[in-house]
C-alpha positions as CSV (number, residue, x, y, z in Angstrom):
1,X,133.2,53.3,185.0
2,X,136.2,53.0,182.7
3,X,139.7,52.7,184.0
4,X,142.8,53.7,181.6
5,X,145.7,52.2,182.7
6,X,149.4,51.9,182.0
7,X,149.0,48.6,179.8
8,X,148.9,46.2,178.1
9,X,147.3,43.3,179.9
10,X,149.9,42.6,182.2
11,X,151.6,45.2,184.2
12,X,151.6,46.0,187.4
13,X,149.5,48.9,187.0
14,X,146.8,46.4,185.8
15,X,147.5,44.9,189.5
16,X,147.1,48.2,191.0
17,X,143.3,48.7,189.3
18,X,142.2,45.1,190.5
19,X,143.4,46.4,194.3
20,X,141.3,49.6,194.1
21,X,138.6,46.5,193.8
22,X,136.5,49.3,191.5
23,X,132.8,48.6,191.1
24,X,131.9,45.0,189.2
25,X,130.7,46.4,186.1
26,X,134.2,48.6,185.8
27,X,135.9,48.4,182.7
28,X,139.8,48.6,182.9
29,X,141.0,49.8,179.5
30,X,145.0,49.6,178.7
31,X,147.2,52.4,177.0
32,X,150.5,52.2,175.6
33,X,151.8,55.1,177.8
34,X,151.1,57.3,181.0
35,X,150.6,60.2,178.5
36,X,147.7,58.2,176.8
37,X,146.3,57.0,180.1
38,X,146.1,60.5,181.4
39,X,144.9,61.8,178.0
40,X,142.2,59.5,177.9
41,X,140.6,61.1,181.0
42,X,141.3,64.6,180.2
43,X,139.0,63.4,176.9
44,X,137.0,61.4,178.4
45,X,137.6,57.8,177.0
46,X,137.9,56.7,180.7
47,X,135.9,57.7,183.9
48,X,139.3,57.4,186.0
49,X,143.2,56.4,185.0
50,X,145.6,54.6,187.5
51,X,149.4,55.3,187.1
52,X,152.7,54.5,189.0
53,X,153.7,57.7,190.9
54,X,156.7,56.8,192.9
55,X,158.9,53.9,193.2
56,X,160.4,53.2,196.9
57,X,163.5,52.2,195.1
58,X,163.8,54.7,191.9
59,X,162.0,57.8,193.7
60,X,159.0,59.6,191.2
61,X,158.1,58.2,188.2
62,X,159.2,61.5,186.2
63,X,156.6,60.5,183.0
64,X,153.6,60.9,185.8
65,X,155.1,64.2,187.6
66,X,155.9,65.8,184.3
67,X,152.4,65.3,182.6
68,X,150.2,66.0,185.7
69,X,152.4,69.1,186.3
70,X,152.0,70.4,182.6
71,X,149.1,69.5,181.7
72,X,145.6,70.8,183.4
73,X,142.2,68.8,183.6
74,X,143.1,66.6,186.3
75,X,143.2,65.8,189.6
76,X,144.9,62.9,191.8
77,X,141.7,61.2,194.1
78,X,143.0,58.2,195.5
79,X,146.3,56.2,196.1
80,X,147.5,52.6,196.2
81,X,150.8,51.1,196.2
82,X,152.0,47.5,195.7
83,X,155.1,45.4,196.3
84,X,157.1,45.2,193.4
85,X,158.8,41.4,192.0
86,X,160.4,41.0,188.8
87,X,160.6,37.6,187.4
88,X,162.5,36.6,183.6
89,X,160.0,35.7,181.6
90,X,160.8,34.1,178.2
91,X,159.4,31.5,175.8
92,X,158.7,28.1,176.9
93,X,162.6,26.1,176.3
94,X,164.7,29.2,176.2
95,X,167.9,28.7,178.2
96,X,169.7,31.8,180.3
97,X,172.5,31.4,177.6
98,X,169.9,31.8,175.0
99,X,168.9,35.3,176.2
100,X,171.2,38.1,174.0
101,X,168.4,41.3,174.9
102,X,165.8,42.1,177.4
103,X,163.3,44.4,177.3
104,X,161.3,46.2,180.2
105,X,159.8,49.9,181.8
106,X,163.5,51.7,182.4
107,X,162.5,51.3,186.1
108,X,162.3,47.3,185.8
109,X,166.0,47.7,184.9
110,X,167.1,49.5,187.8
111,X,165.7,47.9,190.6
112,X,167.4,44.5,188.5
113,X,170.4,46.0,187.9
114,X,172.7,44.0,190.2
115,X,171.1,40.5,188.9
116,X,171.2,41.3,185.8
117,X,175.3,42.3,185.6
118,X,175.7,38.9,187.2
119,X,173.2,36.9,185.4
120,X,173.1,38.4,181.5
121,X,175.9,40.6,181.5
122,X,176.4,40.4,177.7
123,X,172.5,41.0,177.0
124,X,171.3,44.4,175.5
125,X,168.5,46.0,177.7
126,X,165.7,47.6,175.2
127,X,163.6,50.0,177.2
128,X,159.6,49.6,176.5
129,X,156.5,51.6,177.3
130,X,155.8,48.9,180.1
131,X,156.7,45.5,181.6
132,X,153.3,44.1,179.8
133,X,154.9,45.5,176.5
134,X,157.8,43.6,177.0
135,X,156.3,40.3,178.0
136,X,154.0,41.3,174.5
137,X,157.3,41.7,172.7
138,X,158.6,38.4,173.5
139,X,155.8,36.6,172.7
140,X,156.0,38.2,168.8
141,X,159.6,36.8,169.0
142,X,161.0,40.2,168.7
143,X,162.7,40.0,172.6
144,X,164.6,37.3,174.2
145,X,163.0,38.0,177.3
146,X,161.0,40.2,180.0
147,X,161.3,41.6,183.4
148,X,157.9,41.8,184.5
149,X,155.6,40.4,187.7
150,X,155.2,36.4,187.4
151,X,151.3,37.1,186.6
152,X,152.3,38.3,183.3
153,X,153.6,34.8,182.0
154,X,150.3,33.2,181.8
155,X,148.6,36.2,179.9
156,X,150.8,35.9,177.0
157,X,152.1,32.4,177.1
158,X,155.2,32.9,178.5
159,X,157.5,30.5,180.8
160,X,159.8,31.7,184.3
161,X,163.3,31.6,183.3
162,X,163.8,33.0,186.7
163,X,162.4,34.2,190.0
164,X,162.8,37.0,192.0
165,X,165.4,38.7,189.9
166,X,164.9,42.2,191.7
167,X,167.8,43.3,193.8
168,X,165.6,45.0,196.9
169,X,163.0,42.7,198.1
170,X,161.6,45.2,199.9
171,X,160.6,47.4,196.8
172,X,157.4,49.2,196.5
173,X,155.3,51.2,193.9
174,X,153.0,53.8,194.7
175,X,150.0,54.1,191.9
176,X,147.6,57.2,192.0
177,X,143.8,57.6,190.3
178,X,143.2,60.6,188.9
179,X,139.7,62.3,187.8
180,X,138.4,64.9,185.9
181,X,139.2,68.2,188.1
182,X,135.0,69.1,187.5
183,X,135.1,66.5,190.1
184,X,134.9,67.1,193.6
185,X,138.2,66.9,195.8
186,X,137.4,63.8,198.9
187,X,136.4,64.6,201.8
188,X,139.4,65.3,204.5
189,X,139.7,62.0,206.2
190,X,142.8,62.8,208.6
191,X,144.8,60.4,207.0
192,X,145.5,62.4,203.6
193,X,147.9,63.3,201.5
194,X,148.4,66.7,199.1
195,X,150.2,66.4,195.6
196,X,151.7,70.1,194.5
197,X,153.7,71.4,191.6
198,X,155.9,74.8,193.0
199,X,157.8,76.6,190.2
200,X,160.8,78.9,191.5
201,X,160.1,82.8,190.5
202,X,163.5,83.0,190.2
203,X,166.9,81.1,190.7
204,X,168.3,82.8,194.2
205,X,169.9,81.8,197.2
206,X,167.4,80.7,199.7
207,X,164.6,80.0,197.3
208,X,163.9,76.5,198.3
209,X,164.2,78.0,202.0
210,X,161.5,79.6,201.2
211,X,159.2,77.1,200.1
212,X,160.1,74.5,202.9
213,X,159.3,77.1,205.4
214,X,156.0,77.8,204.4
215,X,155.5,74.2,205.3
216,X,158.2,74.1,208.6
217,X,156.2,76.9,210.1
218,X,152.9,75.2,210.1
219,X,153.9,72.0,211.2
220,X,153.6,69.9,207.7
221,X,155.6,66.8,207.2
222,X,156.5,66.3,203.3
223,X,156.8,63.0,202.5
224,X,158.2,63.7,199.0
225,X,159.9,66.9,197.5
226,X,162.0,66.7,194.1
227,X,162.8,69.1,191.8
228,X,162.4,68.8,188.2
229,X,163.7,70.7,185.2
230,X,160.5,72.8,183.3
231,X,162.3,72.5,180.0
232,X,162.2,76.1,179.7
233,X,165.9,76.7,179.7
234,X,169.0,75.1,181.7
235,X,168.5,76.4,185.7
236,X,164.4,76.8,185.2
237,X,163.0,74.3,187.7
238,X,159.9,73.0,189.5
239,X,159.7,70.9,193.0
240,X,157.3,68.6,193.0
241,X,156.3,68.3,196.7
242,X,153.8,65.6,199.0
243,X,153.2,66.7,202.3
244,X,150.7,65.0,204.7
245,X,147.4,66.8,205.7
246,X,144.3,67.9,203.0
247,X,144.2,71.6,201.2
248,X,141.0,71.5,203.5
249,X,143.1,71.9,206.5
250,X,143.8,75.6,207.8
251,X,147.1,74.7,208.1
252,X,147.8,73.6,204.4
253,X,145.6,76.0,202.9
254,X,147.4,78.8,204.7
255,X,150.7,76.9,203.5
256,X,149.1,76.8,199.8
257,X,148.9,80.8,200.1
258,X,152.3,81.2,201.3
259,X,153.6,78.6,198.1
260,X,151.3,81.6,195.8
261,X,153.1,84.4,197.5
262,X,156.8,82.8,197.1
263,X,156.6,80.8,193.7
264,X,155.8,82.6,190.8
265,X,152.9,79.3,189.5
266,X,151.8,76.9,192.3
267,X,149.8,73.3,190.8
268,X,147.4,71.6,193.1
269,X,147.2,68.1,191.9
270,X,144.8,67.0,194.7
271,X,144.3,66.0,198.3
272,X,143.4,62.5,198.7
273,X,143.6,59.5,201.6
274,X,146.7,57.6,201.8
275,X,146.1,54.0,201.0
276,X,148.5,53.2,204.5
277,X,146.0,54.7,206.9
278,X,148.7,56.9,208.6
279,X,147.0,59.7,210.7
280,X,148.5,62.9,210.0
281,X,150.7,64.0,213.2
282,X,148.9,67.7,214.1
283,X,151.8,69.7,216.3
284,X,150.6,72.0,218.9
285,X,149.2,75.2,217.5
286,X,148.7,74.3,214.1
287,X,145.5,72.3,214.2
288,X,142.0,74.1,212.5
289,X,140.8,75.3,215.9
290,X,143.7,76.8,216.8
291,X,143.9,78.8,213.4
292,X,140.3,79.6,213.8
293,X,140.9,80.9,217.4
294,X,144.0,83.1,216.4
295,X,142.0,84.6,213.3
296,X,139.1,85.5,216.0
297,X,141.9,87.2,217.7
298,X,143.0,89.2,215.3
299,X,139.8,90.3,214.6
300,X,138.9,91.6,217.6
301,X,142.3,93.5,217.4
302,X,141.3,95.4,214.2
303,X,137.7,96.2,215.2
304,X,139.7,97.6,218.4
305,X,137.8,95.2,220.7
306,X,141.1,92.9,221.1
């Protein structure tokens, strides 16, 4: 089993395979970029790929959305999400005053933002593929220094210039596996979660009204729901949308036809467990029986037996 990965060696993504504790003779295999993570499964260079999702500080990673959403092939299977600490790493005897640019993923700046305004507020900030790119870059020389987890140091030689430079200690990433869509979807588990892509027929008043209440109406939480532009033309947009509960469910499947009636192209990206174990809060009158029972109903009602 081969696992493509946002790399290089060093990244936090590489923490979030090592979680999923994948079988002992898995392989994890880095790519310079979500894209080529993702690609390499759509290919077939990897079994499964492993990707940030959605940062509790900086919302959905937009490079993850976008390419899932456009592209086809895939599916998401599984979640897992990790705590999140930056550290400055730079070459052994560098001194904070020595530091004129820092490199890092665009999301490593923002949730360092605040520390790094009072710490290096003179240094230039050069955005890389990854964390583990970064820590790579200053290890060539080509960086002053890093933010990336403290794991990354020892991987390329690197020392700690400092600790815990993230401003929300708190801060949480949330990385999804993805599979071939030949593959089948989990089983329900009662703790899941279901990843769609909605895309607006038109631009009207009420039109994400719409959407939201084909969810309201059968009693789905969503967790997550953001648009994003389609790159069509200025106004053309998509919302990305988690809600709790598996397409197996009456409930969101009925939901998933009311998206196709609405929305002129709905996306599945896949129903998988949640790596928190939450159960999936079922409100009166939406759970399978009850579907089950009304459709029994109506049945009886059109073969005039009702």
């Amino acid at each position: 089993m081969r696992y493509a990965y946002l790399g290089p060696e060093g990244t936090f993504t590489e923490a979030a395979v090592a979680s999923l504790k994948p079988p002992a003779d898995a392989v994890a295999v880095p790519f310079p970029s979500v894209g080529a993570a993702l690609s390499a499964v759509r290919t077939g260079q990897a079994e499964r790929g492993v990707v940030p999702m959605e940062s509790s500080v900086e919302g959905i990673v937009t490079a993850t959305v976008d390419d899932l959403t456009a592209g086809s092939g895939l599916r998401i299977h599984a979640e897992t999400r990790l705590p999140i600490a930056f550290a400055l790493l730079t070459a052994a005897g560098t001194a904070l005053g020595d530091v004129k640019a820092v490199g890092g993923h665009p999301q490593a700046q923002a949730q360092c933002r605040r520390w790094l305004s009072a710490h290096l507020p003179h240094a230039e900030w050069v955005p890389q593929a990854s964390n583990g790119e970064a820590a790579r870059q200053v290890a060539a020389g080509r960086l002053d220094a890093a933010l990336a987890g403290e794991f990354a140091a020892g991987k390329y030689g690197l020392s700690v210039l400092a600790g815990d430079v993230h401003d929300n200690g708190n801060a949480v990433t949330r990385f999804v596996v993805v599979a071939p869509e030949s593959e089948a979807a989990p089983a329900p588990t009662s703790t899941d979660r279901t990843s769609v892509a909605a895309f607006l027929t038109d631009d009207h008043a009420g039109a994400l009204m719409e959407i939201l209440t084909e969810f309201a109406v059968r009693g789905i939480n969503l967790s997550t729901i953001q648009s994003r532009p389609t790159g069509d033309a200025l106004g053309s947009y998509f919302f990305f949308i988690d809600c709790e509960g598996h397409i197996h469910d009456a409930r969101v499947g009925e939901a998933m036809m009311g998206l196709r009636r609405v929305c002129a192209e709905v996306r599945f990206l896949g129903s998988y467990p949640r790596c928190d174990g939450r159960r999936t809060h079922v409100r009166p009158g939406t759970s399978d029986a009850e579907f089950a029972a009304a459709a029994a109903w109506l049945a009886r009602l059109r073969d005039g037996h009702g």
